[in-house]
LUMZALO-729481 format. One record per atom (N, C-alpha, C): residue in one letter; atom name; y, x, z. Coordinates in nm, 2 decimals. Layout:
BEGIN
NODE  r   a      c2      c1      c3
NODE  A  CA       Y       X       Z
...
END
This chain:
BEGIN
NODE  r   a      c2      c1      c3
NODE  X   N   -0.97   -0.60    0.56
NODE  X  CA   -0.86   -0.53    0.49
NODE  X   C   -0.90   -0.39    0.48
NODE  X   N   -0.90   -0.32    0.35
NODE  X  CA   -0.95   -0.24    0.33
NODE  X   C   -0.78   -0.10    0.28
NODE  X   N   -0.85    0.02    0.35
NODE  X  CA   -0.73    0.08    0.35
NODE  X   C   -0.80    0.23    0.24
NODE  X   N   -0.69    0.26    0.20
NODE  X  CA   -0.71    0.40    0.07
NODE  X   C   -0.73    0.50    0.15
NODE  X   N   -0.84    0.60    0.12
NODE  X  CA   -0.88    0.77    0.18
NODE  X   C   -0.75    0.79    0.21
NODE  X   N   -0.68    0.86    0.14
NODE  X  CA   -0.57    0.90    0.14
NODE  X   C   -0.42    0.85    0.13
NODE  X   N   -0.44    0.74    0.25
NODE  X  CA   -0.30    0.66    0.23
NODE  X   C   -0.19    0.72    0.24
NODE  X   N   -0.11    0.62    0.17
NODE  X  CA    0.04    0.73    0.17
NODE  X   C    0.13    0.65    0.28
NODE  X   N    0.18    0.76    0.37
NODE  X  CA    0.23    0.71    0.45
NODE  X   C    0.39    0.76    0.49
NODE  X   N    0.52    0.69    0.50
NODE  X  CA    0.61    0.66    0.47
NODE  X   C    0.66    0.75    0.61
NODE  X   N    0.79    0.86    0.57
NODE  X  CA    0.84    0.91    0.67
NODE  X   C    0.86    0.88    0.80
NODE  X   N    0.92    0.76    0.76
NODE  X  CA    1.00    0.63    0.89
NODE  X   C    0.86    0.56    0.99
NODE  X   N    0.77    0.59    0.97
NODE  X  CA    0.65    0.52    1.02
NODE  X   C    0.64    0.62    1.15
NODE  X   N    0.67    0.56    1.23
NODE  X  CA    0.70    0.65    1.38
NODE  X   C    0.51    0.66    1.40
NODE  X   N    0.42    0.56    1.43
NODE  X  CA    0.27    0.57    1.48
NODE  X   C    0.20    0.49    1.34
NODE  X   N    0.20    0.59    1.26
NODE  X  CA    0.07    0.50    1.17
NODE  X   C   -0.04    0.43    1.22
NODE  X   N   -0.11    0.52    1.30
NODE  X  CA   -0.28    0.43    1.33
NODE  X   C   -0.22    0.33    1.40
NODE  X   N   -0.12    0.28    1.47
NODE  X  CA   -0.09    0.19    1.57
NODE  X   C   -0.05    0.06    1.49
NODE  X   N    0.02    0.11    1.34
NODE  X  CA    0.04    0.04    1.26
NODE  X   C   -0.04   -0.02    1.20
NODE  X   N   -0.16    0.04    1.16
NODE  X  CA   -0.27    0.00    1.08
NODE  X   C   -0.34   -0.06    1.19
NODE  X   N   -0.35   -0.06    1.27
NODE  X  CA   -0.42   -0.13    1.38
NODE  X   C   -0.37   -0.25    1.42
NODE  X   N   -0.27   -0.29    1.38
NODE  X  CA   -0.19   -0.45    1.39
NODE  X   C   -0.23   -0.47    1.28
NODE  X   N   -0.20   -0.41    1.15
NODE  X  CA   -0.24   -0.45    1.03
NODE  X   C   -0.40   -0.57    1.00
NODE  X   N   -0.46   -0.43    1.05
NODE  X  CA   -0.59   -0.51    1.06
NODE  X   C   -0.66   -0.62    1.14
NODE  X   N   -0.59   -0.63    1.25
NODE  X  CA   -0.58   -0.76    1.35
NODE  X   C   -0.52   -0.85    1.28
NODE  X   N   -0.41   -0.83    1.20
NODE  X  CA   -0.33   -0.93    1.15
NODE  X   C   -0.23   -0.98    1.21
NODE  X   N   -0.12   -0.88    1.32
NODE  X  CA   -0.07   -0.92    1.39
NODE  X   C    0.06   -0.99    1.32
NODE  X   N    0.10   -1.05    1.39
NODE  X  CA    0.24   -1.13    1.34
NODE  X   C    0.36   -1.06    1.35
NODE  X   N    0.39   -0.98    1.45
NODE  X  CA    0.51   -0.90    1.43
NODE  X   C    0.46   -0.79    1.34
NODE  X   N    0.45   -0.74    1.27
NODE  X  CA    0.47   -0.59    1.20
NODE  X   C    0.57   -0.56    1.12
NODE  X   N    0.70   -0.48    1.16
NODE  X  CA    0.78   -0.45    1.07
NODE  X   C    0.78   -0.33    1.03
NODE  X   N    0.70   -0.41    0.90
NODE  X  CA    0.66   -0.26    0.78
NODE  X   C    0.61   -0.34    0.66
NODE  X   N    0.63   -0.22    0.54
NODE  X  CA    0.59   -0.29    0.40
NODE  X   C    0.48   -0.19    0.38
NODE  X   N    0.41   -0.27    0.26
NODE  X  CA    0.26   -0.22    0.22
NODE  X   C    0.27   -0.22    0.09
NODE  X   N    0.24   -0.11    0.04
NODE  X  CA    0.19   -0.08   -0.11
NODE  X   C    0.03   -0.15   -0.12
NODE  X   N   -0.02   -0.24   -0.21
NODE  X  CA   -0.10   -0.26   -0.27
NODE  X   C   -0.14   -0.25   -0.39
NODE  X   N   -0.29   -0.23   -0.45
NODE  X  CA   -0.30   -0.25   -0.58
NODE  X   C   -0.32   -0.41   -0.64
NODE  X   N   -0.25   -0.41   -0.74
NODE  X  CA   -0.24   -0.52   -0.78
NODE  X   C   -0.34   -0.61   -0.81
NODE  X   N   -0.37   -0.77   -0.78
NODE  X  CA   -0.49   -0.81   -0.88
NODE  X   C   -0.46   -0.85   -0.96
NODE  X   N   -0.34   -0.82   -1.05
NODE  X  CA   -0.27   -0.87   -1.13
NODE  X   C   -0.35   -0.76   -1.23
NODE  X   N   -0.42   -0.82   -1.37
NODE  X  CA   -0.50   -0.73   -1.49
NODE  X   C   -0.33   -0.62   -1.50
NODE  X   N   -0.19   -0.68   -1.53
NODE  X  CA   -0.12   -0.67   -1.57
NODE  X   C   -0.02   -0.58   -1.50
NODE  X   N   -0.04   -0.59   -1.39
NODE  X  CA    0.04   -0.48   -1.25
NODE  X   C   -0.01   -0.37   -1.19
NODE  X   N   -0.01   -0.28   -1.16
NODE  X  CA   -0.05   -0.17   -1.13
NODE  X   C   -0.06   -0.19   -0.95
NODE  X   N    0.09   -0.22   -0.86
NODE  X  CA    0.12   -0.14   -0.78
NODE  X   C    0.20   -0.30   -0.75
NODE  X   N    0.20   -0.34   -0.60
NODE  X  CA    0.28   -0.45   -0.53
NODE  X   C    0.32   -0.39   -0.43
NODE  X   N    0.41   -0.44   -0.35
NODE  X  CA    0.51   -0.46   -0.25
NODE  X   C    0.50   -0.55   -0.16
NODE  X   N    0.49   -0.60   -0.01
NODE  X  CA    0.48   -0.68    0.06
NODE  X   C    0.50   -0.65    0.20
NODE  X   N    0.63   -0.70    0.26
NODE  X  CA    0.63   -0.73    0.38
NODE  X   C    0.45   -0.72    0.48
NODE  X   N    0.50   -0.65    0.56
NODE  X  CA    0.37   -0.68    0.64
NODE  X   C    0.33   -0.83    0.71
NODE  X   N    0.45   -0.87    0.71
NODE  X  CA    0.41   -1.00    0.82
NODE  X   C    0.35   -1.12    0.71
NODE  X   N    0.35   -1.08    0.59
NODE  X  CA    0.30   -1.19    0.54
NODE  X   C    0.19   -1.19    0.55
NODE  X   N    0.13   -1.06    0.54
NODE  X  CA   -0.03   -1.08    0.57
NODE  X   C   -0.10   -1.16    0.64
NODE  X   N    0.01   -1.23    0.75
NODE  X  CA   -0.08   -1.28    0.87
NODE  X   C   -0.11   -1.45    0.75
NODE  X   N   -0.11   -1.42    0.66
NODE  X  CA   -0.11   -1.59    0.57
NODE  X   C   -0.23   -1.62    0.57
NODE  X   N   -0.27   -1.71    0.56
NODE  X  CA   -0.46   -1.75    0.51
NODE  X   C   -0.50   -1.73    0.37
NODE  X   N   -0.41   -1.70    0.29
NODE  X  CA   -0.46   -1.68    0.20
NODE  X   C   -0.52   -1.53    0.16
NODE  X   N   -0.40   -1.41    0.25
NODE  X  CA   -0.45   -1.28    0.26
NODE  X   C   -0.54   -1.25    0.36
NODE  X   N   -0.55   -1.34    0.42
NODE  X  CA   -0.70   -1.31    0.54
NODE  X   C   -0.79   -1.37    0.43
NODE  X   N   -0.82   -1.46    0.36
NODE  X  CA   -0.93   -1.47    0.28
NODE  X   C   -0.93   -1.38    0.17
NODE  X   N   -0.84   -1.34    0.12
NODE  X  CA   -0.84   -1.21   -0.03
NODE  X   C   -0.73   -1.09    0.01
NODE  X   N   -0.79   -1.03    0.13
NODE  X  CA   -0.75   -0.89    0.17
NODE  X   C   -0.67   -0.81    0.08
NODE  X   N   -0.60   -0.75    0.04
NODE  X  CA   -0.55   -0.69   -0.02
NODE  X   C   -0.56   -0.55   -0.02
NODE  X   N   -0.60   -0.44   -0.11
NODE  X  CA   -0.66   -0.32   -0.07
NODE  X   C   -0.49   -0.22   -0.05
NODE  X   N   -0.48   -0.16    0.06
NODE  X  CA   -0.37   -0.12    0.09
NODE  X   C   -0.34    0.06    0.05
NODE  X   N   -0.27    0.09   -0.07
NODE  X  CA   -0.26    0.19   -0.07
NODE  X   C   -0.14    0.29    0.00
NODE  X   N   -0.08    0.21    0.08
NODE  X  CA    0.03    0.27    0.14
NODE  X   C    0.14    0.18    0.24
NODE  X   N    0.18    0.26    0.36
NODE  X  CA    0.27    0.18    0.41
NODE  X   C    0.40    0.26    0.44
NODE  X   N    0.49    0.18    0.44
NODE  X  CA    0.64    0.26    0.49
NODE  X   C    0.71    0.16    0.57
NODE  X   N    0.84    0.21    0.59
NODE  X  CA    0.90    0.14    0.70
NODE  X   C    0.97    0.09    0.67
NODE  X   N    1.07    0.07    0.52
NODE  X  CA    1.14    0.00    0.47
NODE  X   C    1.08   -0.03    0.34
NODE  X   N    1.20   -0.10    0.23
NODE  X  CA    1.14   -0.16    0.12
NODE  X   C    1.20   -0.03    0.01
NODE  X   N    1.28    0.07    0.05
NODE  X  CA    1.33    0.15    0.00
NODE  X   C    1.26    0.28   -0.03
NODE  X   N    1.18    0.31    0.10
NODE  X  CA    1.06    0.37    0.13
NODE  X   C    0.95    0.34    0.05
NODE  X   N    0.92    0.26    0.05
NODE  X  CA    0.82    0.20   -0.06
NODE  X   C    0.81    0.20   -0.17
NODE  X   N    0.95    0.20   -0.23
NODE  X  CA    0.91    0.22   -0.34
NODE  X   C    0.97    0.39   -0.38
NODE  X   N    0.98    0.44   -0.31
NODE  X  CA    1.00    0.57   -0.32
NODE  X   C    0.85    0.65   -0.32
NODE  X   N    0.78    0.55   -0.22
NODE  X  CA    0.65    0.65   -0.21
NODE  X   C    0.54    0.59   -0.37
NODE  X   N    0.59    0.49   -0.44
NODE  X  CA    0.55    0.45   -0.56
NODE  X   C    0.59    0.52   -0.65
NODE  X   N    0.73    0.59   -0.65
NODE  X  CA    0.76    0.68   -0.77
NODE  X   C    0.72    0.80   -0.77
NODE  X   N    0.65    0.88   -0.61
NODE  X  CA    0.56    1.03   -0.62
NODE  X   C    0.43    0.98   -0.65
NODE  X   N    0.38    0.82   -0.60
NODE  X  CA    0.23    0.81   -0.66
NODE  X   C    0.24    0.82   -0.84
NODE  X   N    0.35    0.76   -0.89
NODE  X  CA    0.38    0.76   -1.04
NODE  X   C    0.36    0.91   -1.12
NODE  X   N    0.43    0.98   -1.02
NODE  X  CA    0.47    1.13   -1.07
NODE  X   C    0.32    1.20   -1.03
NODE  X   N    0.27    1.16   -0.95
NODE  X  CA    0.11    1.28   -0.93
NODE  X   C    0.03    1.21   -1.04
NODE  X   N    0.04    1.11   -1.08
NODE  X  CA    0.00    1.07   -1.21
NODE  X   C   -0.01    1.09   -1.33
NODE  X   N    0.14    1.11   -1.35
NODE  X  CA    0.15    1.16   -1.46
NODE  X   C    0.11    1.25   -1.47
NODE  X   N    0.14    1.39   -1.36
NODE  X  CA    0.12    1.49   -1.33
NODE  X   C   -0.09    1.60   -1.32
NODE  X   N   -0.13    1.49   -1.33
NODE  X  CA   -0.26    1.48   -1.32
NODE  X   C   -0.33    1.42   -1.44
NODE  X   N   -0.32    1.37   -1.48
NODE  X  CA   -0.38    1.31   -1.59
NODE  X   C   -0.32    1.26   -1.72
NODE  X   N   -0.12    1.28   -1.73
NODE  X  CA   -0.06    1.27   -1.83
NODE  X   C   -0.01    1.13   -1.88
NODE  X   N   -0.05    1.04   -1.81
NODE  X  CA   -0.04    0.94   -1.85
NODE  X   C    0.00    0.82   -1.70
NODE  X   N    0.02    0.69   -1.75
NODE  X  CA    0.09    0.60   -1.62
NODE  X   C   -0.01    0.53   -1.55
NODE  X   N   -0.15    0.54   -1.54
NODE  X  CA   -0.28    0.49   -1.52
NODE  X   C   -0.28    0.49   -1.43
NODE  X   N   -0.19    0.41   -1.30
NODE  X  CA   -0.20    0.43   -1.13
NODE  X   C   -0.31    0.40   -1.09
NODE  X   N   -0.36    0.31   -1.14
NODE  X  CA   -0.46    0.23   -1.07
NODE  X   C   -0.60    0.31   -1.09
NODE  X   N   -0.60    0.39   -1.22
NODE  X  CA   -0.73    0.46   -1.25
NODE  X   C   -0.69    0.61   -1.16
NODE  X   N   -0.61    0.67   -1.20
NODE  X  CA   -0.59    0.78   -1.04
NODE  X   C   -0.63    0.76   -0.92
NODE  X   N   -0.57    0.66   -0.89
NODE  X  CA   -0.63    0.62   -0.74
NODE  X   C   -0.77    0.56   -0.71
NODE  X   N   -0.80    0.51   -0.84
NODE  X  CA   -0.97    0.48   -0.78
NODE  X   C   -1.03    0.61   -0.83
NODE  X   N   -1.01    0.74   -0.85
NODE  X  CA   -1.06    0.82   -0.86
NODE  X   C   -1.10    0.86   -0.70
NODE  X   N   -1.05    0.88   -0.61
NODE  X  CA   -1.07    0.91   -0.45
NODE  X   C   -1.06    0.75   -0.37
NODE  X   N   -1.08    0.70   -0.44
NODE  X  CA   -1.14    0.55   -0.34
NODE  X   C   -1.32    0.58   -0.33
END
């Protein structure tokens, strides 16, 4: 599981590394959600419960993680400042090409 230079990380997240550190074990309890980039040609930006990770399907196709928060409200809050440094930066809604600029 591969995590962003600059992950964005969600107020409510009392110990990130501790979080990312279950993350990448794959632990079963984690209550937290994850910003991903999409492999959708068509999606930019997903949302997911952390515990689903522990699935076989995401242990076989990792999901590259650009952010975690503590709720699902959080999450997509920290999607609407990645939106806005976006626009902000390059003028346009291109999430996915912003962020692989510093990957």
């Amino acid at each position: 599981m591969e995590m962003y230079p600059r992950l964005y990380v969600g107020e409510t997240v009392n110990n990130p590394d501790k979080l990312i550190h279950k993350l990448k074990r794959h632990a079963k309890r984690v209550d937290a959600y994850v910003i991903t980039l999409s492999k959708n040609p068509y999606d930019q930006l997903e949302i997911y419960e952390a515990k689903y990770l522990v699935q076989k399907y995401y242990q076989k196709n990792p999901p590259y993680i650009i952010g975690i928060a503590g709720n699902y409200e959080e999450a997509v809050g920290i999607i609407r400042q990645i939106a806005e440094e976006t626009v902000a930066a390059q003028g346009n809604g291109c999430i996915k090409e912003y962020l692989k600029c510093y990957m």
